[in-house]
TIGU-961560 format. One record per residue (C-alpha): residue number from 1; residue in one letter; x, y, z. Coordinates in steps of 0.001 Angstrom, whole numbers, plus 500000, padded with zeros to 6 digits. Each point is the difference from the previous one (the first is absolute). Layout:
N
[node NUM,'A',[X,Y,Z]]
...
This chain:
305
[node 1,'X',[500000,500000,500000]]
[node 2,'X',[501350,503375,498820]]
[node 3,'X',[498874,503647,502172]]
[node 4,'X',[501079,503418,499163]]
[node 5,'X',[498913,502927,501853]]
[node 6,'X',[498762,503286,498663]]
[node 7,'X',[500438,502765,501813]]
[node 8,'X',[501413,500354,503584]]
[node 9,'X',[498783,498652,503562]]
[node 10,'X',[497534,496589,500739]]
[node 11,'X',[498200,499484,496991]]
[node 12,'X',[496368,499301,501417]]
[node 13,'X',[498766,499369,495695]]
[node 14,'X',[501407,497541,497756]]
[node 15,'X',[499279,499382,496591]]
[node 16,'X',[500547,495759,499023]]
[node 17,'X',[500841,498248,497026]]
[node 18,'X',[500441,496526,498736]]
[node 19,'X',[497903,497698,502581]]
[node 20,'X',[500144,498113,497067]]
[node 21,'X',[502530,499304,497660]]
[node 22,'X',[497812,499880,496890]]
[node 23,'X',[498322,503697,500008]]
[node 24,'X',[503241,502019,499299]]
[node 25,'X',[497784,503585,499829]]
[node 26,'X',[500634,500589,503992]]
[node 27,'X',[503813,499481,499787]]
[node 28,'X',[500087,502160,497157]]
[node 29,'X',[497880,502973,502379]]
[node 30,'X',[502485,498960,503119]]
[node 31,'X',[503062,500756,497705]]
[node 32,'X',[498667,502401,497877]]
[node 33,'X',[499356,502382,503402]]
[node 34,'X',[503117,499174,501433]]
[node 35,'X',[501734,501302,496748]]
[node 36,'X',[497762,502986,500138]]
[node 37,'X',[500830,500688,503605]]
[node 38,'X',[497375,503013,499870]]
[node 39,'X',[499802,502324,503618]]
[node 40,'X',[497474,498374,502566]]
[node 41,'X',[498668,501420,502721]]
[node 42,'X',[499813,497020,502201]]
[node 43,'X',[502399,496894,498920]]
[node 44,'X',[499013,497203,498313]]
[node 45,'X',[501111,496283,499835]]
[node 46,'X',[500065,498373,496577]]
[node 47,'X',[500343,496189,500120]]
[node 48,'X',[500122,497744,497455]]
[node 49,'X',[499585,496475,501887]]
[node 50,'X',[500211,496610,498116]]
[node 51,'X',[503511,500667,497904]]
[node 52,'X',[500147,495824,499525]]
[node 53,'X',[497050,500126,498129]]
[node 54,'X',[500449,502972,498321]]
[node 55,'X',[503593,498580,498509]]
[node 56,'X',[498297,496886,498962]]
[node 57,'X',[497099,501952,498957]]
[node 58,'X',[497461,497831,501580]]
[node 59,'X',[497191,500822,502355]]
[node 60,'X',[501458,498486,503154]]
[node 61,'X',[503490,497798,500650]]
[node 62,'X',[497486,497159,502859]]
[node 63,'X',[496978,501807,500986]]
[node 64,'X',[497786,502466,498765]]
[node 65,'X',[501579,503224,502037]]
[node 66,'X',[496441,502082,500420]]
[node 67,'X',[498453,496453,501694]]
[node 68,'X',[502853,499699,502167]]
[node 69,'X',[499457,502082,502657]]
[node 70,'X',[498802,497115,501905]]
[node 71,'X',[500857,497139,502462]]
[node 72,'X',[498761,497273,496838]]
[node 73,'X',[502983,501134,497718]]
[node 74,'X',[503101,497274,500189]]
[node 75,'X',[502623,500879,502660]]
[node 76,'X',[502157,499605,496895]]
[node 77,'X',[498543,501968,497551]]
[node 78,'X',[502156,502547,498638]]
[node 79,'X',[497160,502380,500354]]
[node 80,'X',[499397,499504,503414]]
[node 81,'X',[503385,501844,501185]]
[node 82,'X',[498585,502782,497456]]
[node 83,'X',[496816,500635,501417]]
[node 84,'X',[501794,499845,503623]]
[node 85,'X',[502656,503050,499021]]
[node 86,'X',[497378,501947,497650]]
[node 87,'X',[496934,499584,502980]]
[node 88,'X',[503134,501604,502201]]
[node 89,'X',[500919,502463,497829]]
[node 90,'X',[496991,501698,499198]]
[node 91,'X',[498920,499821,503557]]
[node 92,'X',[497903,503086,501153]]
[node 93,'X',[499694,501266,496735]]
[node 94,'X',[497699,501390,497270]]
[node 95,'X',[500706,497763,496595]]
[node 96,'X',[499594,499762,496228]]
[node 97,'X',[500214,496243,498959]]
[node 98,'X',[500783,500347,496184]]
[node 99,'X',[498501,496656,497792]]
[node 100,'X',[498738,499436,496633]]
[node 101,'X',[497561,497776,498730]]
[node 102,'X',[498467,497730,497454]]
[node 103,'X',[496473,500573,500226]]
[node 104,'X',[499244,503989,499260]]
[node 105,'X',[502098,502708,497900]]
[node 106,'X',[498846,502705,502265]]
[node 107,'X',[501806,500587,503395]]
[node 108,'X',[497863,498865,503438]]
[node 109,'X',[500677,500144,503349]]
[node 110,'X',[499490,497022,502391]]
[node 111,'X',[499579,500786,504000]]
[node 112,'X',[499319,497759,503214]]
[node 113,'X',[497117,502345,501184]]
[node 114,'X',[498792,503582,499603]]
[node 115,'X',[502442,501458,502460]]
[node 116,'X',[500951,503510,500119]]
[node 117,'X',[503037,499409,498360]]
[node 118,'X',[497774,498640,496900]]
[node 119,'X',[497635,502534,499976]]
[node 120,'X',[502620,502847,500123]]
[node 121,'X',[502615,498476,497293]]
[node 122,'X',[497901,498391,497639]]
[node 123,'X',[497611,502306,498397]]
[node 124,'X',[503270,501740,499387]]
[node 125,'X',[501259,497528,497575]]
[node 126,'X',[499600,499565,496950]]
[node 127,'X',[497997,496640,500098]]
[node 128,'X',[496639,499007,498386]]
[node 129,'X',[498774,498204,503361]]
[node 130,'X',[500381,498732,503353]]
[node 131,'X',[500221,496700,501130]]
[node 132,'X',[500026,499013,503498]]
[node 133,'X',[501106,496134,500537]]
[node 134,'X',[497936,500218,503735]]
[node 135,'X',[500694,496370,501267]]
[node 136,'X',[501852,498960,496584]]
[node 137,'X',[503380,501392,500932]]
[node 138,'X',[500846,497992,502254]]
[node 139,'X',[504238,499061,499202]]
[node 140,'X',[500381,502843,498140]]
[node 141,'X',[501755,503195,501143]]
[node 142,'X',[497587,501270,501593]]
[node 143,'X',[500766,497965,502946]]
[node 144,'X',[502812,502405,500667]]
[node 145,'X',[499962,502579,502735]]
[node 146,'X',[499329,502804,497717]]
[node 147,'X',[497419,502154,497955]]
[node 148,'X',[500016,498551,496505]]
[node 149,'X',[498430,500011,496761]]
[node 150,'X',[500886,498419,496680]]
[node 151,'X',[499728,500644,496879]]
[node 152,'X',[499970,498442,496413]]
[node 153,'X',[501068,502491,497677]]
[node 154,'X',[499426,497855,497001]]
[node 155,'X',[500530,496750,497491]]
[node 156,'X',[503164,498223,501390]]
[node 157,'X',[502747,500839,498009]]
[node 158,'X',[498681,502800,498157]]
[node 159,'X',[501708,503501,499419]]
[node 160,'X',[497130,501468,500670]]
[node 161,'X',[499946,498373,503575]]
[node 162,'X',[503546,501478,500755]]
[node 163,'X',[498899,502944,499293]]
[node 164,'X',[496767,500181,502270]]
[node 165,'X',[502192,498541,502926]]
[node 166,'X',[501785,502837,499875]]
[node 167,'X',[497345,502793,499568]]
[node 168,'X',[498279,497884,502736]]
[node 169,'X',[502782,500375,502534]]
[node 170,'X',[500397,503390,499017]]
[node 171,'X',[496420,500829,501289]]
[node 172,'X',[500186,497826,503140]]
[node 173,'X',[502852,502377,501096]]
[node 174,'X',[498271,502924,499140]]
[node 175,'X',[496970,498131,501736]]
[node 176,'X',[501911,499824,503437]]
[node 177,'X',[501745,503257,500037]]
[node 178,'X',[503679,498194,498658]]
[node 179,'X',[500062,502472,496292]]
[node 180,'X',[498647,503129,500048]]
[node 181,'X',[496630,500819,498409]]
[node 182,'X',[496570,499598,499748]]
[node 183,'X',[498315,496562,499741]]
[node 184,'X',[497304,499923,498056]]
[node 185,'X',[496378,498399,501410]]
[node 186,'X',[498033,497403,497881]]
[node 187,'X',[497079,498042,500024]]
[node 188,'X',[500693,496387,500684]]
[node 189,'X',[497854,497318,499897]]
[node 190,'X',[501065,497113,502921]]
[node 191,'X',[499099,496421,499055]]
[node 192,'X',[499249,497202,502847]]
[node 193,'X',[502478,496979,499222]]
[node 194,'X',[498248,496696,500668]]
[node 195,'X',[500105,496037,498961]]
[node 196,'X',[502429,498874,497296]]
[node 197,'X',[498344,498806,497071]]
[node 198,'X',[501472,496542,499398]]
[node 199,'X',[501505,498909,497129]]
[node 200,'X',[498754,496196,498249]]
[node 201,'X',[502915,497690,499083]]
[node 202,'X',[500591,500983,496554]]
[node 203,'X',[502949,500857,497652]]
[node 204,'X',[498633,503663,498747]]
[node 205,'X',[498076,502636,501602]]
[node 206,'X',[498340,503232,498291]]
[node 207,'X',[498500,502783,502277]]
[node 208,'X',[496953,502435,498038]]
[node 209,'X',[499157,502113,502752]]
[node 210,'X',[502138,503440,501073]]
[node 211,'X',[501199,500229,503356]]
[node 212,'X',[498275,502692,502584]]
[node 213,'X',[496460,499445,497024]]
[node 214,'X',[497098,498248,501218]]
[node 215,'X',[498963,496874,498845]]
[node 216,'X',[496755,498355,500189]]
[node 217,'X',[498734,496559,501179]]
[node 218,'X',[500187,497662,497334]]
[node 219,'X',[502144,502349,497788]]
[node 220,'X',[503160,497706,498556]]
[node 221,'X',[502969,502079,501680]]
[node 222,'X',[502458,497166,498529]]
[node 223,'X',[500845,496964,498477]]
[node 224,'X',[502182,496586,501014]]
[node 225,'X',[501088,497943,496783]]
[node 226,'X',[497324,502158,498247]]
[node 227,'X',[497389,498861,502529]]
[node 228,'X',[498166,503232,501023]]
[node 229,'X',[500148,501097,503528]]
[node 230,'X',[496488,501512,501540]]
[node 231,'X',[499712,502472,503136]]
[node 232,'X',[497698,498090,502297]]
[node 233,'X',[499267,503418,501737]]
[node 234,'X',[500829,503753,499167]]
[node 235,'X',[503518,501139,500690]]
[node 236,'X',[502838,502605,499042]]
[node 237,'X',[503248,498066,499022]]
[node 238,'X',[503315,501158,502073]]
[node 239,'X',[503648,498736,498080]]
[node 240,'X',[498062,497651,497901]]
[node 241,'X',[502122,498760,497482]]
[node 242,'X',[500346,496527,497803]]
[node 243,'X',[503134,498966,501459]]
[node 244,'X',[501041,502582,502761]]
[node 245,'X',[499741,497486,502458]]
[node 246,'X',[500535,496227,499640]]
[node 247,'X',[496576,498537,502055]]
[node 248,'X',[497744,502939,499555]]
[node 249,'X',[499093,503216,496908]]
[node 250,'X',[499717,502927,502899]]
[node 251,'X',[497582,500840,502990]]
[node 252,'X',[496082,500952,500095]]
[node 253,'X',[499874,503240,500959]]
[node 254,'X',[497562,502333,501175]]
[node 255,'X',[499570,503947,499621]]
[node 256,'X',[500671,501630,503214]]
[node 257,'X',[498773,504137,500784]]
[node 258,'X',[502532,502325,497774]]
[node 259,'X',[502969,502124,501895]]
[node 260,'X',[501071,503003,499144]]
[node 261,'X',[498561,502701,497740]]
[node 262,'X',[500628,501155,496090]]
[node 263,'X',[501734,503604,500234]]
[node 264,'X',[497010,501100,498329]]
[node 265,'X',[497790,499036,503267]]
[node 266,'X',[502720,501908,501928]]
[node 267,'X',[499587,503350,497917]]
[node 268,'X',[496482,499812,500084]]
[node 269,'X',[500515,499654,504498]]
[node 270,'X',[501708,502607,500220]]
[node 271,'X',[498255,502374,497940]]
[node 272,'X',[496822,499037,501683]]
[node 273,'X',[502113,501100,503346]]
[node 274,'X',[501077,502935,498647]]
[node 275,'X',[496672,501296,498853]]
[node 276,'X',[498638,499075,503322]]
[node 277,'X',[503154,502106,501806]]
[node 278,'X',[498895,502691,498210]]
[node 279,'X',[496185,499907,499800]]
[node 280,'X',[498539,503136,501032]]
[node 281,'X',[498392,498885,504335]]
[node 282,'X',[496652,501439,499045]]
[node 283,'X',[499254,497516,497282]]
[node 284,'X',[501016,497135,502136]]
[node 285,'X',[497733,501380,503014]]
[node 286,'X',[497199,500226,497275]]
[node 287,'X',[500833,496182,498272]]
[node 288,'X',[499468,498812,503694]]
[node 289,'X',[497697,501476,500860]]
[node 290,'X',[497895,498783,496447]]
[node 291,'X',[501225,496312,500878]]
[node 292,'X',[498682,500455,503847]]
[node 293,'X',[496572,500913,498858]]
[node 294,'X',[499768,497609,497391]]
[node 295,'X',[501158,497124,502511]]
[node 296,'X',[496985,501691,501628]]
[node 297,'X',[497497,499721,497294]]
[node 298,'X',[500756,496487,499453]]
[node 299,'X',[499914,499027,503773]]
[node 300,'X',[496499,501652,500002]]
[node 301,'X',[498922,497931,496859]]
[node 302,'X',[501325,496919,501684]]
[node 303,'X',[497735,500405,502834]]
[node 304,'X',[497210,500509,498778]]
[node 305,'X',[499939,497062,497739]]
């Protein structure tokens, strides 16, 4: 495991790359801010964890690292000395796990929960959803003593996932005060992970349905062998993908309430706050006064029916 420090004092942020050694985009980020060395205003770890796998360029050396935060991993496994040193080292503090995925082009962030942490950092990314894991992340880095949310900033292997990793760390430092600036607030719908859906024994696997888009009961979502698949209920699909996982296409999901708000919504707050502020005290006396008597009127009409 590799650490270098930006900026001086105990870093209480840290950005990580390379949990696994097949999704290259959050090494590139980890290095590529290390070269930039840009001024922060509170320092900032950047880690880039699994360098075995990342040398043999395979997702993990004996153990799946993000399901190895756990007494069930092998004593032996290589990754269980990782997820000992990395739980240690970003003890205490407020982190960016950087991954990339099979399933969706479009950069999403994963949670354990709708902490504060969440709801501060992620509508301040540049994701297309939320997805909290609940009782699903269980192994995974969450385990660790810190506040933590992931990200997938793209199709493994992809350019264009280096890239978002790297705006994507940007804005988490901007997020929690590390780079100067102003984050910007979005709307972000949060998705419920729940139940695998199962894959049959077959040799090839299809998926028709888009992840984070409904689909409906009895609606053929994919295909085994070219056998169609049907949803036997209603469901949203979370990292579904033909062969993203080896026993399973994804998650059902569910849609959750929305955090954050479109800078548009903001605008139109404060305006309405500002006209208020400067409203002239006469015409608010007289608007309560109308409401009182019409609260009145009604309470009369009430009555007497």
């Amino acid at each position: 495991m590799r650490v270098t420090q930006l900026g001086e004092g105990e870093p209480e942020i840290a950005v990580v790359g390379g949990v696994h050694g097949d999704e290259p985009c959050g090494v590139r980020a980890v290095d590529r801010l290390a070269e930039d060395e840009p001024e922060v205003e509170r320092p900032v770890k950047l880690i880039v964890v699994n360098e075995r796998a990342i040398e043999q360029g395979v997702r993990y050396v004996d153990a799946d690292l993000n399901r190895s935060f756990t007494e069930e991993t092998p004593s032996d496994a290589h990754e269980i000395g990782l997820a000992h040193e990395l739980a240690d080292e970003i003890r205490g503090c407020t982190v960016l796990s950087l991954h990339s995925t099979q399933s969706h082009a479009d950069p999403f962030a994963i949670s354990a929960g709708l902490g504060d942490h969440v709801q501060d950092i992620c509508p301040k990314l540049s994701v297309v959803a939320l997805v909290d894991t609940g009782g699903f992340g269980e192994g995974r880095i969450f385990a660790a003593d810190a506040d933590i949310v992931e990200v997938e900033a793209g199709l493994q292997g992809s350019e264009t996932a280096a890239e978002n990793a790297y705006t994507l760390a940007r804005e988490f430092l901007t997020a929690v005060g590390a780079l100067p600036g102003d984050a910007v607030e979005r709307e972000l719908p949060v998705f419920d992970m729940g139940d695998p859906i199962p894959k049959p024994d077959a040799e090839e696997f299809e998926v028709f349905a888009e992840n984070f888009q409904k689909v409906e009961e009895g609606e053929v979502f994919a295909a085994a062998d070219g056998e169609p698949i049907e949803a036997d209920f209603d469901f949203w699909p979370v990292l579904l993908s033909p062969y993203g996982y080896e026993e399973q296409f994804g998650y059902h999901g569910w849609p959750h309430e929305e955090m954050g708000h479109s800078p548009s919504e903001e605008t139109r707050e404060s305006a309405v706050a500002e006209a208020e502020a400067e409203a002239d005290p006469q015409d608010v006396d007289a608007d309560a006064r109308f409401e009182a008597e019409s609260e009145a009127e009604t309470g009369a009409e009430v009555e007497t029916n």
